[in-house]
N, C-alpha and C positions, 0 to 999 in steps of 0.2 A: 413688041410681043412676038414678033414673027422668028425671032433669033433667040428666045427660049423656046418657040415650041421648035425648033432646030436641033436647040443643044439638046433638048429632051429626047429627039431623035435620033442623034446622033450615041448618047447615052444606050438608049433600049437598045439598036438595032446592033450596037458593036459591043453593047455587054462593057461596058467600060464605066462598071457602077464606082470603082476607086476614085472616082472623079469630084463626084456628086460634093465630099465633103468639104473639099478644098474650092468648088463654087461658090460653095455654101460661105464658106469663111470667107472667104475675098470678098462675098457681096456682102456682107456682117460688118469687116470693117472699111469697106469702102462708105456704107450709110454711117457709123460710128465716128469715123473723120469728118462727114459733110454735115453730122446734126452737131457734132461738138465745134463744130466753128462758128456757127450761129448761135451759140448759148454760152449762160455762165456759166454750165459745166468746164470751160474749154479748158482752164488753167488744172487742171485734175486730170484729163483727160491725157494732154501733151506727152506725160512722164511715159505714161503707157508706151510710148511710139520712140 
């Protein structure tokens, strides 16, 4: 938790809001990758990648 309230920091203090989306997505499909390898979603999922 201590390295989002970081980034969050780092964000406000430098105005550097262009960022935020591209967090956003990276941690979207990084949990996307890690839930579809544990389920049987996963053979649907793969093509995506």
């Amino acid at each position: 938790m201590e390295f989002l309230k970081e980034l969050w920091d780092f964000l406000k203090v430098r105005k550097k809001w262009w960022l935020l989306p591209i967090v956003i997505v990276l941690l979207l499909v990084g949990v996307l990758m890690i839930v579809s390898v544990s389920s049987p979603v996963a053979p649907f999922v793969y093509p995506m990648f």
